[in-house]
N, C-alpha and C positions, 0 to 999 in steps of 0.2 A: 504494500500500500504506500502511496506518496505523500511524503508529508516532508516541511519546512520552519526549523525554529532557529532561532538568533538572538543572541543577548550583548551586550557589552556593557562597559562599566570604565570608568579610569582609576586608576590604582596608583599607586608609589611603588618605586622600589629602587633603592639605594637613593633616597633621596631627588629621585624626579617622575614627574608624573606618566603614567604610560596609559594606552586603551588595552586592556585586555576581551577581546570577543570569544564565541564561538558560536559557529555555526553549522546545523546539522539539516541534511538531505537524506530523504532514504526513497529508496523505490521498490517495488513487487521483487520477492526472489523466497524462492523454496525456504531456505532455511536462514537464522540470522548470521551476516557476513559486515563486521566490521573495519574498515576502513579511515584509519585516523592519521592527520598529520597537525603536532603539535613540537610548541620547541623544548617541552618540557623531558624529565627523563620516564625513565622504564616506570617507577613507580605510579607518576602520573596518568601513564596509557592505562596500565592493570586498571586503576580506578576509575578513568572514563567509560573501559567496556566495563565494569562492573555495574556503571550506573544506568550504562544503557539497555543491559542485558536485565535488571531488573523491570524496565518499564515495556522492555520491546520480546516479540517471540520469534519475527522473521521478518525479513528485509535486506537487502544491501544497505547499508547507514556508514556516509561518509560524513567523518569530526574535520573539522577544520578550526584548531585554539592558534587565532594570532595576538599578538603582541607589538604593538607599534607607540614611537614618542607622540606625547600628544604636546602640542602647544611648544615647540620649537622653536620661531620666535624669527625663523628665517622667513618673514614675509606670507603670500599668497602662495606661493609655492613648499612652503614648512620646512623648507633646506635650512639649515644653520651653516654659514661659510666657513665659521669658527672650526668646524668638522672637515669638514670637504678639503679648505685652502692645504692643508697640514698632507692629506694625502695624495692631493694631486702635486706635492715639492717632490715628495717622497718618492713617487710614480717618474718624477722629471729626472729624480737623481739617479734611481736604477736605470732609467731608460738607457741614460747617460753615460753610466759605470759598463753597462751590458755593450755599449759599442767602442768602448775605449779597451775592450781587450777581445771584439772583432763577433760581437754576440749580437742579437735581433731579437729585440723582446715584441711578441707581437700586440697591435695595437689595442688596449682598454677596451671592452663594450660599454657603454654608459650606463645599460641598463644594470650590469652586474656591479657596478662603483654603486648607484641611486640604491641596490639592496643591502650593499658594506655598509654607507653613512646611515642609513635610517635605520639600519639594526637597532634593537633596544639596548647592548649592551657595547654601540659605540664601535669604532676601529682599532681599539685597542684587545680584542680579544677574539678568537676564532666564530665566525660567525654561523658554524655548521654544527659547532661541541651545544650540545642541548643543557640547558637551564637544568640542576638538579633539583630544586625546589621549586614545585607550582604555588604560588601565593592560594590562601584560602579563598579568595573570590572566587576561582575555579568553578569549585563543587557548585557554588552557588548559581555561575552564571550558566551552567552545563544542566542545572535544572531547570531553569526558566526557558534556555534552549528547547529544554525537552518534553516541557510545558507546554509551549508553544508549537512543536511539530505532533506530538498526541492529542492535540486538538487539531490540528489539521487534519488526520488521520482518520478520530470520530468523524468529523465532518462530512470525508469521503464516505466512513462506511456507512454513515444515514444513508447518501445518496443512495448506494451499492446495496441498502437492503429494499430501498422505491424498485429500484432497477432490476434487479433479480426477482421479489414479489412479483411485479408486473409481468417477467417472464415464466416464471410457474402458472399465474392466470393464465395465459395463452397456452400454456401447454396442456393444462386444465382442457380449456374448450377444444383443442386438438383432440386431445383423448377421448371426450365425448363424440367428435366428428367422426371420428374413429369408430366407435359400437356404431353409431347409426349408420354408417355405411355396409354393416354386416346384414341391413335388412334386406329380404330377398335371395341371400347370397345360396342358400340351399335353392334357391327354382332354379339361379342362372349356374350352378352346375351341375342339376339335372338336366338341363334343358342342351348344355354343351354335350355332355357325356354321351346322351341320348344320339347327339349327332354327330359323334366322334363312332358311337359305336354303330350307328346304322352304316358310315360310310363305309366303314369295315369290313362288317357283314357284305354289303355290297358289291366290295371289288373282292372280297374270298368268296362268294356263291353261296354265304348258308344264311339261317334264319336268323333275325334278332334275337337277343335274349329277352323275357318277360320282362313287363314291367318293374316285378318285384324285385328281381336280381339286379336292374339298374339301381331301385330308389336302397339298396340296399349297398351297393357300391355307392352311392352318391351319401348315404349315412357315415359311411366312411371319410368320405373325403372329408365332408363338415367337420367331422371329428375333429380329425386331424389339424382342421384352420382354426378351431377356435378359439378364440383370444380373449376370453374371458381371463382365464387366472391371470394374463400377463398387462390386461385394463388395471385388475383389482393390485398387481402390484406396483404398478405406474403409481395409484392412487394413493398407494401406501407410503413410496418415495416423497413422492410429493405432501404429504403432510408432515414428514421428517422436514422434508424443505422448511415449510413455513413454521416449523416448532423451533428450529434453529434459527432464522429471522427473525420471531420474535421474543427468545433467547433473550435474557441480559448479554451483556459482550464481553467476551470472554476467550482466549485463547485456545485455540485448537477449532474451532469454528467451521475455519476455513476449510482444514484439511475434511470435516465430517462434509461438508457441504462438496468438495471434490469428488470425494466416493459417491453423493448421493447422484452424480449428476453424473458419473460412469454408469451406476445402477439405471439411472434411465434412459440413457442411451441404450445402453443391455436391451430390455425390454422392446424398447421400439425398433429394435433392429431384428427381436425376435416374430415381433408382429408382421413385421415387411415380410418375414421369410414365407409368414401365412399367409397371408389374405392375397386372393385375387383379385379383387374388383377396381377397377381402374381411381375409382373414387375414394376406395383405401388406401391404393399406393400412393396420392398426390399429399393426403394426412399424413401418410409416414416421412416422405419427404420433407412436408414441413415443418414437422414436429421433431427430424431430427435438426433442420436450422436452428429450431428455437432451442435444444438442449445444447447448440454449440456455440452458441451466444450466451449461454449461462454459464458455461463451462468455460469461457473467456473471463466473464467477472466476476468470478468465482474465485481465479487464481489471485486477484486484488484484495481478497480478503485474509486475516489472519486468525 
């Protein structure tokens, strides 16, 4: 299910002010799959997926914790020169030293200096070596994060129980379309049979068989197509359906509502196997589009 939370906050540390964010995206996926980049160390991550793993059951959920200076003082552009002027001597003197003993330093990207100077922790220290301590705001801003993306999430699945509801109704009236196309169906394969077997008789040279031994084959064949148990188990699925919809919310849901929507494909495709009648087969058709339109938003659920 997709959902989107963000928090930030400004904080101190060592004495100057910084924004700490974070910001979480998840989207539909089988089982839950964490995905985090933060500047913080090991102990840090353990406890983000700790805290996402308590609120979430499955999804891909990408953390993104940044850390940026706030209020810098260098202008409309938030550069401080007092940072920058010091590294680009620096930059001029290696360059400098590098060709004076027959060396070629290649040319600075700008954009990788603009991520050195705005680091939080300045040019004076590795800008890749992760922060060992997350400040306490963290936890804090990582729940309103996550506040905020599991309301998105409810959000979707209100929609997703309108949406799927309204697809069990149609399948509802499918399946109903379905018995009633069974009326008649014993005349029109007596009525086939009947001339299936006289043309027989016909080009072999012998007598038809009795009425009785037709309508007695043709007992058979009905038999055979009737789709009654496999109505009454559609019907049965389908009330599991809307027990689960209107369910409090709760996890594992989704996966019961997967199976229930394998089971009724099952059924309808055992019914196509039966029925003749050209007005049953167009119901079966469409009653398997509608179970695979369910079966698409199905897997959005958790």
């Amino acid at each position: 299910m997709t959902g989107f939370g963000a928090a930030t906050r400004v904080i101190t540390i060592d004495g100057l002010p910084q924004v700490l964010g974070v910001e979480l995206r998840s989207v539909n996926q089988r089982f839950l799959e964490i995905k985090s980049r933060q500047p913080f160390g090991l102990a840090s991550e353990q406890e983000l997926r700790r805290m996402i793993e308590a609120r979430l059951g499955r999804g891909r959920v990408d953390v993104l914790v940044h850390l940026q200076p706030h209020g810098s003082g260098g202008g409309e552009s938030g550069l401080d020169p007092g940072r920058i002027l010091p590294l680009l001597v620096q930059l001029r003197e290696l360059t400098a030293l590098a060709r004076s003993n027959g060396l070629e330093v290649a040319p600075q990207n700008p954009l990788d200096l603009l991520r050195f100077v705005t680091s939080p922790r300045g040019a004076t220290t590795n800008p890749q070596e992760p922060l060992h301590e997350a400040p306490p705001e963290l936890a804090e801003l990582m729940e309103e994060a996550l506040a905020g993306l599991c309301g998105m999430r409810e959000r979707e699945g209100a929609t997703l129980v309108q949406v799927l509801g309204g697809l069990a109704d149609v399948l509802a009236q499918q399946a109903e379309a379905l018995r009633h196309s069974l009326g008649g169906e014993a005349e029109r394969l007596q009525d086939r049979l009947a001339e299936k077997i006289a043309a027989l008789c016909a080009r072999a040279g012998v007598s038809p068989p009795s009425p009785e031994r037709v309508a007695q084959e043709v007992a058979v064949l009905v038999q055979r197509g009737d789709i009654e148990e496999e109505l009454a188990r559609l019907a049965s699925h389908l009330g599991q359906v809307w027990g689960v919809l209107t369910a409090p919310a709760q996890v594992g849901q989704g996966k019961t509502l997967d199976f229930l929507s394998q089971e009724l494909f099952r059924e309808i495709t055992t019914i196509g196997s039966k029925i003749t009648s050209h007005a049953g087969s167009a119901a079966v058709i469409a009653a398997k589009a509608t179970i695979e339109r369910m079966r698409e938003q199905v897997q959005n659920v958790e």
